[in-house]
C-alpha positions as CSV (number, residue, x, y, z in Angstrom):
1,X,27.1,-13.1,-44.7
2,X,30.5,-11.0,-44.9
3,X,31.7,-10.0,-41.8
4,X,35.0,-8.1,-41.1
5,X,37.8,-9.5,-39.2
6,X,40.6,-8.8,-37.5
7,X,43.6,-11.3,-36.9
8,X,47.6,-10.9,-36.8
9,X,47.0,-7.1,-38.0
10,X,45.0,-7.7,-41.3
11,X,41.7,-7.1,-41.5
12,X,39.9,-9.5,-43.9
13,X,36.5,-8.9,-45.2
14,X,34.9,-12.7,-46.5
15,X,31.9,-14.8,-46.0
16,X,32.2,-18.5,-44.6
17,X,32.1,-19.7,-48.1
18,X,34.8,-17.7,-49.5
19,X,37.0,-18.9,-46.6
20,X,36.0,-22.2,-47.7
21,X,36.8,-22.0,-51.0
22,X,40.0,-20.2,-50.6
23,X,41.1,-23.0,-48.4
24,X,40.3,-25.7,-51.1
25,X,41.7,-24.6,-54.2
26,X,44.6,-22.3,-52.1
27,X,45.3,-18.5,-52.1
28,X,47.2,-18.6,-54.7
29,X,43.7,-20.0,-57.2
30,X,40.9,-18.0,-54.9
31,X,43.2,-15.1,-53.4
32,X,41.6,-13.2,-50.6
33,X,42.3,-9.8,-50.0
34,X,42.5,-6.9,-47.5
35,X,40.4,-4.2,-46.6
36,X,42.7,-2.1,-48.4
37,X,43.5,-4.5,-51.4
38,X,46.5,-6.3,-50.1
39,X,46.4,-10.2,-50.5
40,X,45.9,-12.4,-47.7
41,X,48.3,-15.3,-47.3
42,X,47.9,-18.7,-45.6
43,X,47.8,-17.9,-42.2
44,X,45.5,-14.7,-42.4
45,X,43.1,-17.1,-43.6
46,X,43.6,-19.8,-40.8
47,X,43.1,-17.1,-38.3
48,X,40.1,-15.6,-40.2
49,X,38.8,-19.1,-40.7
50,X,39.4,-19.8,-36.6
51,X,37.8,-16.3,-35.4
52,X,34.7,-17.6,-37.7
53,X,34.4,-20.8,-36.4
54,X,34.1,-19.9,-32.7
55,X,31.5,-17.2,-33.7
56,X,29.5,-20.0,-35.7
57,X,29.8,-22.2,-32.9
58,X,28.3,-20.2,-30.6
59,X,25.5,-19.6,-32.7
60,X,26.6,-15.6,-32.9
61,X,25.2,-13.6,-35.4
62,X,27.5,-10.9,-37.0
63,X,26.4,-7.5,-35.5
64,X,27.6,-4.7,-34.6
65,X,28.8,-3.4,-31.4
66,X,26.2,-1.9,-29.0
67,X,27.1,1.4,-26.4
68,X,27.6,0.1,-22.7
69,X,24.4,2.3,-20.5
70,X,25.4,4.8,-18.6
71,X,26.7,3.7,-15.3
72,X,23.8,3.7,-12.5
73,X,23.2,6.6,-10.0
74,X,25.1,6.5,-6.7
75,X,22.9,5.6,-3.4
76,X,24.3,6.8,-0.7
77,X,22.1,5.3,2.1
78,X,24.2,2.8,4.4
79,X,24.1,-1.3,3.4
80,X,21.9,-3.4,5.0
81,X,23.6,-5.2,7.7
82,X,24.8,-9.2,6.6
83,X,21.9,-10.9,8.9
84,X,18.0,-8.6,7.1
85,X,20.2,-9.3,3.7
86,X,20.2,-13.0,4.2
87,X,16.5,-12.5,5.9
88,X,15.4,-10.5,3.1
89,X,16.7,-13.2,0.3
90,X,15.0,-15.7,2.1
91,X,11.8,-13.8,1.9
92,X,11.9,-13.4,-1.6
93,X,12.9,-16.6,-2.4
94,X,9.9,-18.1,-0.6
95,X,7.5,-16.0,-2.6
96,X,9.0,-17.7,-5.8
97,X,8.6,-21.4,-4.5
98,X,5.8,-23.5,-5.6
99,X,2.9,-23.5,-3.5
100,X,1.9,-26.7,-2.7
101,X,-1.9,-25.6,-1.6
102,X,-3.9,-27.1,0.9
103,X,-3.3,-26.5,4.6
104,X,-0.8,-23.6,5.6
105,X,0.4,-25.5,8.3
106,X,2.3,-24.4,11.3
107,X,5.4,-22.8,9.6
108,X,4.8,-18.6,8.8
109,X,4.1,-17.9,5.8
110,X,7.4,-15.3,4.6
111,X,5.8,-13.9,1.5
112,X,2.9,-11.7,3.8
113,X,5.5,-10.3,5.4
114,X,7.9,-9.2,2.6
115,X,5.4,-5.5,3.2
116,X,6.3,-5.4,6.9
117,X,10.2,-6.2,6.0
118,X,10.3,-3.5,3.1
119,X,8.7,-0.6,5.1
120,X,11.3,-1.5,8.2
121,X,14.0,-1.5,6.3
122,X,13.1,2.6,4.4
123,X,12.4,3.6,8.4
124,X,15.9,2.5,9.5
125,X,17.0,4.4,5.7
126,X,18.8,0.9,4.5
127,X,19.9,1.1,0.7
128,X,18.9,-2.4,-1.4
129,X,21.6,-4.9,-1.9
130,X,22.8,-4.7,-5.6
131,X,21.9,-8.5,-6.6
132,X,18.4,-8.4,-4.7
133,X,17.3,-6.0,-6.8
134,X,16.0,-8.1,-9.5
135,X,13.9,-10.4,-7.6
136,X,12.9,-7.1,-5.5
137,X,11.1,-5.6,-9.3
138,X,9.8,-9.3,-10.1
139,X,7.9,-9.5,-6.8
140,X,6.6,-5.7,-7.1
141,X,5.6,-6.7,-10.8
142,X,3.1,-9.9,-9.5
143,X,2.3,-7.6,-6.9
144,X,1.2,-4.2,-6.7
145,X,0.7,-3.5,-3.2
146,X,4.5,-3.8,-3.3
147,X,5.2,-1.2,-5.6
148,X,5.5,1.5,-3.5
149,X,7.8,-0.1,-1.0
150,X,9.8,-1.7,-3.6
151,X,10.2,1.5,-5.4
152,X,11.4,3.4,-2.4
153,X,13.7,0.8,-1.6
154,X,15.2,0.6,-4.5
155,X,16.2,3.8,-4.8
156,X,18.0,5.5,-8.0
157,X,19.5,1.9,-9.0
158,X,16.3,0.0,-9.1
159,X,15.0,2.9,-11.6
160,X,17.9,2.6,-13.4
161,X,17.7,-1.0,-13.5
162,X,14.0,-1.0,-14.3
163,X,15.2,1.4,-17.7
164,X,17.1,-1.6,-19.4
165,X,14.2,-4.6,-18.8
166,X,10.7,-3.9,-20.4
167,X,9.1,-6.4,-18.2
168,X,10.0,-3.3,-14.9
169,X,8.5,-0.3,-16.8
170,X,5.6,-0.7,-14.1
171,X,8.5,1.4,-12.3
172,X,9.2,4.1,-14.5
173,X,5.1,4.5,-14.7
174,X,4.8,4.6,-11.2
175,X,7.6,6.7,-9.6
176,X,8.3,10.2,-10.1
177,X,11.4,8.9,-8.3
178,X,15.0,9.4,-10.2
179,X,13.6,11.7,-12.5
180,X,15.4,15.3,-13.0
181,X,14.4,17.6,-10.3
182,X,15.8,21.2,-11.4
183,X,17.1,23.3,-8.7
184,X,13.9,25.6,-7.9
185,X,15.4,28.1,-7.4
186,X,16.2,28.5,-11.1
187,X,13.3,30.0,-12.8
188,X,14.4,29.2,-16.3
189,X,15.0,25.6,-15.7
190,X,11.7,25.3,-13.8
191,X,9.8,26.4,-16.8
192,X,11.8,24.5,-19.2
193,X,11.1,21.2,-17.4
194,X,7.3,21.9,-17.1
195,X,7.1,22.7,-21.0
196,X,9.0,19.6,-22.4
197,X,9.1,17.4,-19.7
198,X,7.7,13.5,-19.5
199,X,4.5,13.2,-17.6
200,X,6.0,11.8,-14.6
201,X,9.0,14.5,-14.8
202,X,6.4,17.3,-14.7
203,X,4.2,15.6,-11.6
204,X,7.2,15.4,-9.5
205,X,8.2,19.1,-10.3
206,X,4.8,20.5,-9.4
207,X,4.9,18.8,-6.1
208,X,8.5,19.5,-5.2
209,X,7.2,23.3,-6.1
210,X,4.5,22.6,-4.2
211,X,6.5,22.4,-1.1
212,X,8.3,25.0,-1.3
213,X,6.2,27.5,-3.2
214,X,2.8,26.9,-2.9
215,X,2.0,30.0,-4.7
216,X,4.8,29.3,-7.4
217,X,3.4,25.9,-8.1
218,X,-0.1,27.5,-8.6
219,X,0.9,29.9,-10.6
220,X,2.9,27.1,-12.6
221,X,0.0,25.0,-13.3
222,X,-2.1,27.6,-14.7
223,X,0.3,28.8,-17.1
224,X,-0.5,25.7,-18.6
225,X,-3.9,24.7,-17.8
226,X,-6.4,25.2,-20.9
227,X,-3.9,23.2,-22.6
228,X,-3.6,20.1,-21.1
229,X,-5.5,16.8,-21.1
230,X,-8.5,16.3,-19.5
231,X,-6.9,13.7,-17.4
232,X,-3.6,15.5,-16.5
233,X,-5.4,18.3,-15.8
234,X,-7.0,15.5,-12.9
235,X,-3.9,14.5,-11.4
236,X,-2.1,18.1,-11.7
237,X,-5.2,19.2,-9.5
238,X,-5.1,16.6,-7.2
239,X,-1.6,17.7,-6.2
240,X,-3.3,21.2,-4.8
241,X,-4.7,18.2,-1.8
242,X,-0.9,18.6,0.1
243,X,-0.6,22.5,1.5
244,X,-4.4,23.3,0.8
245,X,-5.0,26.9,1.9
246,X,-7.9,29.6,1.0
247,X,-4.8,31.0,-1.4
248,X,-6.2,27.7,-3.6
249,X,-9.6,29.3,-3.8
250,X,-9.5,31.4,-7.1
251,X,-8.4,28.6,-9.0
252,X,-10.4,26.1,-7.5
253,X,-13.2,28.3,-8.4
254,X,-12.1,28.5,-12.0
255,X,-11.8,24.9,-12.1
256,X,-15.8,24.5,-11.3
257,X,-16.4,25.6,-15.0
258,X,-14.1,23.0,-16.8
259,X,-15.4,20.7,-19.5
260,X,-14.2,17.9,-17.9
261,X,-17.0,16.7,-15.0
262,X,-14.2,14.6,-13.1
263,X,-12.3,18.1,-12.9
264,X,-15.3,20.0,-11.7
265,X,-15.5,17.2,-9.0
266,X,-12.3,17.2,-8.0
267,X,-12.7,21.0,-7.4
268,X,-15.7,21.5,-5.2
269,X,-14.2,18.7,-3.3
270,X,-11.4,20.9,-2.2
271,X,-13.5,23.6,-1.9
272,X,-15.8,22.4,0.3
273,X,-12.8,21.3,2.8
274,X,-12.1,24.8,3.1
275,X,-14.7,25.6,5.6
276,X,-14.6,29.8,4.5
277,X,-14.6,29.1,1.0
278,X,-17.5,30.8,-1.0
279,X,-18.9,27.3,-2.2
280,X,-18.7,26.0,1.6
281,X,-20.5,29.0,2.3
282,X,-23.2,29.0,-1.0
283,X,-23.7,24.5,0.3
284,X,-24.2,25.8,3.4
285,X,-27.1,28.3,2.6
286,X,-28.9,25.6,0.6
287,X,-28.4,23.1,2.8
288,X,-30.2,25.3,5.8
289,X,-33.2,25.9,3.7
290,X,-33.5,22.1,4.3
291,X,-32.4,20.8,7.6
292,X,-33.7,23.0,10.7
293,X,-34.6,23.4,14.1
294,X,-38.4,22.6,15.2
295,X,-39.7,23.0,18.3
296,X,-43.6,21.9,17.9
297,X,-44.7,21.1,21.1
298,X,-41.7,22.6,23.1
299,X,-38.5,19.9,22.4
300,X,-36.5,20.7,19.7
301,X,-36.2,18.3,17.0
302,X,-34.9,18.2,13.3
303,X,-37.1,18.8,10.5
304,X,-36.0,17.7,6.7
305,X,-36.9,19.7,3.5
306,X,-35.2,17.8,0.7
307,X,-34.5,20.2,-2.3
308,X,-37.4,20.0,-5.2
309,X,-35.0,20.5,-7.8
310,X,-31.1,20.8,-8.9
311,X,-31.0,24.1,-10.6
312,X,-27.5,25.1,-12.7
313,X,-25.5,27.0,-10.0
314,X,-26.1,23.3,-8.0
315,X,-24.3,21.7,-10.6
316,X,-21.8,24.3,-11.3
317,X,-21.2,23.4,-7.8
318,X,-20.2,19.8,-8.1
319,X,-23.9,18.4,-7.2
320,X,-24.3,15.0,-10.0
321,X,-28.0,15.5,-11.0
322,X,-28.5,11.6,-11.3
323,X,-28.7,9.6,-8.5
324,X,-27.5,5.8,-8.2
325,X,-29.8,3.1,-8.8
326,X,-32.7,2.5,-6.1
327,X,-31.9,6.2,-4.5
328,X,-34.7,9.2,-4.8
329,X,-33.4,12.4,-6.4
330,X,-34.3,14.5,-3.9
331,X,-32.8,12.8,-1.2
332,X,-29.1,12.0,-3.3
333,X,-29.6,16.4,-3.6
334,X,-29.7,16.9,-0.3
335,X,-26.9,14.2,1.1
336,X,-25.0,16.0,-1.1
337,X,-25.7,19.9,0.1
338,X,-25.2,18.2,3.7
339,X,-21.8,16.7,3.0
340,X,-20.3,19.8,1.4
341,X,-21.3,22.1,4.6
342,X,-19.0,23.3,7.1
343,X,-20.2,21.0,10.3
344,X,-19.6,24.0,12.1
345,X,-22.5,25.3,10.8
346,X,-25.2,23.2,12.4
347,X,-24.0,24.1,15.7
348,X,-24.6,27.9,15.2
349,X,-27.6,26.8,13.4
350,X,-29.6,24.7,16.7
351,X,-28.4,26.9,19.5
352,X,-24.5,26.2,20.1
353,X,-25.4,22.3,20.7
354,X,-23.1,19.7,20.5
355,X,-22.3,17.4,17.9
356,X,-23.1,14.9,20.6
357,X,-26.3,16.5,21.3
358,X,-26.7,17.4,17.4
359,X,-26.7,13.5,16.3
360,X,-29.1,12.6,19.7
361,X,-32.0,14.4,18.7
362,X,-35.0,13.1,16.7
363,X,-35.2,13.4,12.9
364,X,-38.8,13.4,11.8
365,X,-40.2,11.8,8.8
366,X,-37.7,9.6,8.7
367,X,-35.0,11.2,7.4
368,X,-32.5,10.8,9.9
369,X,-30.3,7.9,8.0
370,X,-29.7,10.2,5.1
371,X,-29.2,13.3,7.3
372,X,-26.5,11.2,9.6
373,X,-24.8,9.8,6.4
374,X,-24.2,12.9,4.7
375,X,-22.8,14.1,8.5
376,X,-20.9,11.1,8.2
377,X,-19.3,11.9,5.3
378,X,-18.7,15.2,5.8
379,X,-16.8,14.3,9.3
380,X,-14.4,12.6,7.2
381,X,-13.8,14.8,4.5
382,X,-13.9,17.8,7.3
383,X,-11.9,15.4,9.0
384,X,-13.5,16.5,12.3
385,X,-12.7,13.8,15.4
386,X,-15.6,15.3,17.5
387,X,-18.2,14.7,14.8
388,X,-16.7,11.4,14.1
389,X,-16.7,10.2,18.1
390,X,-20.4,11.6,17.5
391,X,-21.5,9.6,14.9
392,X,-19.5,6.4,15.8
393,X,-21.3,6.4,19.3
394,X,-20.5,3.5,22.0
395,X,-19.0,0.9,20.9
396,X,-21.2,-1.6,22.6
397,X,-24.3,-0.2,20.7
398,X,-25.2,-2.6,17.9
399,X,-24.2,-1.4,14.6
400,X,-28.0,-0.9,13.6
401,X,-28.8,0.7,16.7
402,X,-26.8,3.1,16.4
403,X,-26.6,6.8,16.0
404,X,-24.7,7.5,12.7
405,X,-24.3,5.0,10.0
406,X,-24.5,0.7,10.2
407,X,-22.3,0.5,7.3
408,X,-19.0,-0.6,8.5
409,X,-16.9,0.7,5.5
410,X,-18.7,4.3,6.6
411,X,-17.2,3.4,10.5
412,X,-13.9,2.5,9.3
413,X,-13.9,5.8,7.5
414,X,-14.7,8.2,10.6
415,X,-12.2,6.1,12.8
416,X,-9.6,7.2,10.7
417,X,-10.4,11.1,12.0
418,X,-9.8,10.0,15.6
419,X,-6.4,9.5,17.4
420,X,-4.3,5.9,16.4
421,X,-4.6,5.2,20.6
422,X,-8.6,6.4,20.8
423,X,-9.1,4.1,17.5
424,X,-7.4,1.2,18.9
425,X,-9.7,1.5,22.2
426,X,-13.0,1.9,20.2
427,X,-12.5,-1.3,18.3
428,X,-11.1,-3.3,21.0
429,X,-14.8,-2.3,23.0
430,X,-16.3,-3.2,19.3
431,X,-15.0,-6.9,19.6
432,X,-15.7,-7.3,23.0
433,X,-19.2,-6.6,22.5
434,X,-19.6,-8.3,19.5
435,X,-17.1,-10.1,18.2
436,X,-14.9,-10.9,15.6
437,X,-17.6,-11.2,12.4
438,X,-18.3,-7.6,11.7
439,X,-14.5,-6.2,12.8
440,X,-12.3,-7.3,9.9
441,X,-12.6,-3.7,8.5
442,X,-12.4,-2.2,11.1
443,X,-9.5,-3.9,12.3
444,X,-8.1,-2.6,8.6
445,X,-7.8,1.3,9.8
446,X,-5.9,0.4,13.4
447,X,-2.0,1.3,13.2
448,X,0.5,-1.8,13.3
449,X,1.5,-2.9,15.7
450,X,-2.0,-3.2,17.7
451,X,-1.8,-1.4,20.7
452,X,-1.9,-4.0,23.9
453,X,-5.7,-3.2,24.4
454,X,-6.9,-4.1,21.1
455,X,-4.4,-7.1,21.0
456,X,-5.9,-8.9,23.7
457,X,-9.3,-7.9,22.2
458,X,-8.9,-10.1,19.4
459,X,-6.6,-12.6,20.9
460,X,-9.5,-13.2,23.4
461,X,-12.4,-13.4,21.0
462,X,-9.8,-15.9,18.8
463,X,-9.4,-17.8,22.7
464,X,-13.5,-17.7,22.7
465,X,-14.2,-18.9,19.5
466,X,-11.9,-22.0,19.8
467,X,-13.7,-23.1,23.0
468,X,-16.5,-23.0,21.3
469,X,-15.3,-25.5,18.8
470,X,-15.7,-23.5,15.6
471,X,-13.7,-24.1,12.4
472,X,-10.7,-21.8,12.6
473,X,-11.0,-21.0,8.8
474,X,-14.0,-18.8,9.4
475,X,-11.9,-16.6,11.4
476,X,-8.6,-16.9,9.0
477,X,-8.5,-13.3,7.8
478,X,-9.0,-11.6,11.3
479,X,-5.8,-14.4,12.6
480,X,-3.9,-13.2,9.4
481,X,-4.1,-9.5,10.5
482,X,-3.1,-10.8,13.9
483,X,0.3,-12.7,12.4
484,X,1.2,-9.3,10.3
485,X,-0.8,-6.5,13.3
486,X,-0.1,-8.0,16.7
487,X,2.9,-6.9,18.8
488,X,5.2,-9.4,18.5
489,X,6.3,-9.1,22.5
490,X,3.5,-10.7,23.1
491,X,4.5,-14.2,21.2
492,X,5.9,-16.0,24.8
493,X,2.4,-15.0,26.1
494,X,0.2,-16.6,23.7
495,X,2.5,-19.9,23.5
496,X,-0.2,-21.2,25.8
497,X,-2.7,-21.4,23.3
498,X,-0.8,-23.7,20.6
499,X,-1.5,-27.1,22.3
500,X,-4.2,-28.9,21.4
501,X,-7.6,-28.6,23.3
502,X,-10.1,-30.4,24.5
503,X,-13.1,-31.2,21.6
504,X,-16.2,-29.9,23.7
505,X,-19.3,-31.6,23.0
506,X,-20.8,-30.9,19.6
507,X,-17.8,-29.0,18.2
508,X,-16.9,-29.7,14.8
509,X,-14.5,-32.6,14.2
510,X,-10.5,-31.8,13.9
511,X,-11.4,-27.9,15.0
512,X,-8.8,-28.5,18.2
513,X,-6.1,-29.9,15.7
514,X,-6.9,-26.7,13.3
515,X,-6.9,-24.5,16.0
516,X,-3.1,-25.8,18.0
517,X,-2.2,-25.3,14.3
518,X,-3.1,-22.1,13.6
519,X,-1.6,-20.7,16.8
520,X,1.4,-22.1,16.3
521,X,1.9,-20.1,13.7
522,X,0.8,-17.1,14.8
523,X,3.2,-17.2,17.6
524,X,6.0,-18.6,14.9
525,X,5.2,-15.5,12.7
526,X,5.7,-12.5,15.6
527,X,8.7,-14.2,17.1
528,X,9.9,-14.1,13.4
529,X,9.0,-10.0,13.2
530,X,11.1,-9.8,16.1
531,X,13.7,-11.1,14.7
532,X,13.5,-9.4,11.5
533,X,13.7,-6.3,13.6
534,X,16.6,-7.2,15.3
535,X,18.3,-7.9,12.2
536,X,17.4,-4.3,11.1
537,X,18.1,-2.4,14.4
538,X,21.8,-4.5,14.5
539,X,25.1,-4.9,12.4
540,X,25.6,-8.3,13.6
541,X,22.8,-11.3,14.9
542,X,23.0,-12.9,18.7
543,X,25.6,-15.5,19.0
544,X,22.0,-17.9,19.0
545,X,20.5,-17.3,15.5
546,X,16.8,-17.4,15.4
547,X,15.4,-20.5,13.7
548,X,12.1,-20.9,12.0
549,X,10.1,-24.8,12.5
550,X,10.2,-26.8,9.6
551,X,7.1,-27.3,7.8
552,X,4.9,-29.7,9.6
553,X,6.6,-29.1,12.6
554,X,5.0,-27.0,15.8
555,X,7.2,-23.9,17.1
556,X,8.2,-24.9,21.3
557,X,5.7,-23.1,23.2
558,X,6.7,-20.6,25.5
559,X,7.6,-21.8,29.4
560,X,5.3,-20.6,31.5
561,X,6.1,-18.4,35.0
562,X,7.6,-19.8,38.0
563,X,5.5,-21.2,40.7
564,X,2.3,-21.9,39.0
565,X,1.6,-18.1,37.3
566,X,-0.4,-17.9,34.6
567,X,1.4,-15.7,31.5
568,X,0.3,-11.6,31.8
569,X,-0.7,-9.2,29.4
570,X,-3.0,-11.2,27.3
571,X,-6.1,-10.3,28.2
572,X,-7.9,-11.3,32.0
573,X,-11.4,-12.6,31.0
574,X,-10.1,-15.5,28.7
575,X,-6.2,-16.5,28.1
576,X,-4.6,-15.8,31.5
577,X,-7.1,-18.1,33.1
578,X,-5.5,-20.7,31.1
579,X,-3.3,-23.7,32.5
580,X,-2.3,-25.7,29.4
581,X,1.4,-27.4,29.5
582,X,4.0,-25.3,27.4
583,X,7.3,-25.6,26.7
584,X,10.6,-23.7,26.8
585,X,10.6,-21.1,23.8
586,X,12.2,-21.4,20.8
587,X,12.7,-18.7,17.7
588,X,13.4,-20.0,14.2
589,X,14.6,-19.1,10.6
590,X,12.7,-20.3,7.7
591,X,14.1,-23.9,6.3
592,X,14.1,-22.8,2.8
593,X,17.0,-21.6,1.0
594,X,17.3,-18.2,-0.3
595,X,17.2,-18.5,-4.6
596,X,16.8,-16.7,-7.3
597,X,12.7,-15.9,-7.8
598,X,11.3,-17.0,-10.6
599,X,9.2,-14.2,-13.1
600,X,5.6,-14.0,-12.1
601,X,3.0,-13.2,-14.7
602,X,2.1,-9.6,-14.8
């Protein structure tokens, strides 16, 4: 192949084998010439010949000359400090290393807590270190509960870097972060973004409007509206959720008529979390025509009408005709006409009760599982604490027993309407009266870290289960939230409980060994949180670095108080009864070596 080349000022324009052949028979036989016709002596042919072999030698292909990218975005946020960069390069490059299955042992495990590390370091408004960020987009492409805190992390220059390698487009897809934001205030700019603009460009300008001009941004997405995909027309819509106001009402009411059913069910969602809305109010009338007061024989009660049919201004209204399989028709109508109503409504409808006093009274014909469900649901999309307190009733009360809903995922839901503080204290109560089996998800919904209440919840039910000589792996997912959920202050405290007990009678063999273990690294794994946030809070580390065990190897427990004290704070039925032999404390840093990460299939 020809290929141009410059040496000692001529450029020469010849193949390998022309430069071959020149050699042989000489210039003067086989002349070579310029670009511009000239002939090439002997030493613009050695240095032709010498430029060519380097290039064949290093396998190089003639091409030409590609533009550099434009350089990448400034980041202005402040560098993490020298210790959570080494920390943070150490998490990552445990996520890359070869599992070796099996037992977990007693050494953390890093990679659960690269989440933790990644939404402490955006609080404290840290900028990613430069040559992180590649193995920072390979971990958020295996995993895509990173994503977000990658992306934010990463700021402008991991979008930018993201641009050059197909394998990161999972970035570009999934931030509207780094993409042009006009100045708002600039009409004609506005516009022109929202007509040619790339999907993601257009979502982040409607929600930056949004913000600022909530009537703007309305007004913005209608221009617009009959034209646009069924499913952009989804997402544009579920925007309106952030600022909702009764100003939303026309258009929502439009929206009830689009030819898209996902649309029309997005909108009377909305609609019916505006308690004064006209389809809150038209739910509200149907629904009353079913559920109402009845006072045969002098105590009032609740008497159910389910709705005979589900005419067209019901479905214009977001009610699905067709119920799920193994549900009546009649009752799926009516959860829904009860879910959709104002909640405020039943109290004006049975004599300014309650909602206490609303869920306590008696339901005939037993219809009160639907009728509390469909109140269930509406306390969380109302998202109404008192109804919610309601309908969760006392914790001690068997799930079964009690007086809204046993389905767990439906409890987890209405704890999320009360206070962090008043959901912490309502599951602690739950495990204390029954238990870690049905708390996981529940457990799920509580803010990080566990308040001290709900700590010593589970760290007693954990204390009770071991006594009782149960495998630990049955409880592995409620001690995993533990390592990632429980305050790490308390990791001197529960040093106690990594020796190895007693085997009571019966128990099942190796539990105690399984048990110590397990322990050990949950108290391994908060005295590492602590020290990741130390790292974070400071430019510099103690003189005393924290050091992780080596795998295999059991953390020091903690030394216990002075003249025979138990520890305090852990809870006072179960772990400060305790009198086990510990050990002075001792931090750690993980014994692997920050490397590069490996790519993870997608």
């Amino acid at each position: 192949m020809p290929l141009t080349v410059t040496t000692t000022g001529v450029s020469v324009r010849a193949s390998w084998e022309d430069l071959v052949t020149s050699a042989l028979l000489g210039t003067d036989r086989r002349p070579l010439r310029t670009e511009d016709g000239a002939l090439v002596g002997p030493a613009a042919l050695l240095g032709t010949a010498a430029t060519h072999t380097v290039r064949r030698r290093a396998a190089l292909r003639p091409a030409t000359g590609t533009a550099l990218p434009a350089p990448a975005p400034a980041d202005l946020r402040p560098p993490l400090p020298v210790a959570a960069r080494r920390r943070l390069a150490q998490l990552l490059a445990d996520r890359s290393a070869p599992s070796g299955g099996g037992r977990r042992g007693a050494a953390p495990d890093l990679t659960e807590l690269i989440p933790q590390w990644l939404a402490s370091a955006g609080a404290h408004g840290y900028r990613a270190p430069a040559e992180l960020l590649p193995a920072l987009l390979d971990a958020a492409r295996a995993r895509t509960d990173l994503r977000p805190h990658v992306l934010a992390f990463a700021g402008p220059r991991g979008l930018w870097l993201a641009g050059l390698n197909p394998e990161w487009r999972f970035a570009l897809r999934a931030s509207s972060r780094g993409v042009r934001r006009p100045d708002t205030a600039d009409p004609e700019a506005v516009r022109q973004l929202w007509a040619e603009g790339l999907f993601a460009e257009r979502v982040a300008l409607l929600g930056t409007v949004r913000e600022q001009d909530p009537d703007g941004a309305r007004s913005l997405l209608a221009s617009t509206w009959s034209s646009e995909r069924a499913e952009d027309r989804l997402m544009f819509l579920d925007s309106l959720r952030s600022g909702l106001s009764a100003a939303d009402e026309p258009f929502l009411e439009a929206a009830l008529t689009d030819r898209s059913r996902n649309v029309r069910a997005t909108a009377a969602e909305l609609l019916s979390a505006l308690p004064g809305s006209a389809l809150a109010r038209r739910m509200a009338d149907r629904a009353t025509t079913c559920v109402n007061p009845d006072r045969t024989g002098g105590a009032v009660s609740i008497a159910v009408e389910a709705p005979h049919q589900c005419d067209a201004a019901m479905l214009r209204d977001g009610v699905v005709p067709g119920p799920p399989s193994g549900r009546g028709e009649r009752s799926w109508w009516l959860g829904q006409l009860v879910e959709a109503t104002p909640l405020g409504v039943w109290r004006e409808r049975f004599g300014s009760r309650t909602a206490h006093e609303l869920v306590a009274l008696p339901v005939a014909d037993g219809w009160a599982g639907e009728l509390h469900a469909a109140w269930c649901r509406a306390a969380v999309r109302q998202h109404d604490p008192d109804w919610a307190r309601a309908l969760l009733g006392t914790p001690s009360i068997p799930p079964a027993d009690g007086p809204g809903t046993a389905s767990l995922a439906e409890r987890s839901k209405l704890l999320a309407a009360l206070p962090p503080s008043e959901r912490a204290l309502w599951v602690a109560d739950f495990i204390a009266a029954h238990g870690l089996s049905e708390a996981f998800q529940l457990l799920g919904v509580c803010s990080v870290p566990w308040d001290a209440p709900l700590g010593r919840s589970v760290v007693d039910a954990l204390d009770i289960a071991r006594d009782a000589g149960s495998y630990p792996w049955s409880f592995s997912g409620v001690m995993g939230l533990a390592e990632r959920c429980l305050d790490p202050a308390e990791a001197d405290r529960l040093a106690v409980l990594t020796t190895t007990p007693d085997e009571p009678e019966g128990a099942s063999p190796g539990a105690g060994g399984y048990w110590s273990e397990a322990f050990q690294r949950l108290v391994s794994t908060l005295r590492l949180r602590a020290s990741m946030e130390t790292e974070l809070s400071q430019d510099e580390l103690p003189p005393r670095a924290a050091e992780l065990p080596q795998h295999g190897q059991p953390p020091r427990t903690a030394e216990l108080p002075q003249h025979g004290q138990p520890p305090r704070g852990i809870g006072q039925s179960r772990v400060t009864g305790l009198s086990r032999a510990a050990g002075p404390p001792r931090a750690a840093e993980p014994s692997r070596e920050a490397g590069r990460s490996q790519d993870d299939a997608e």
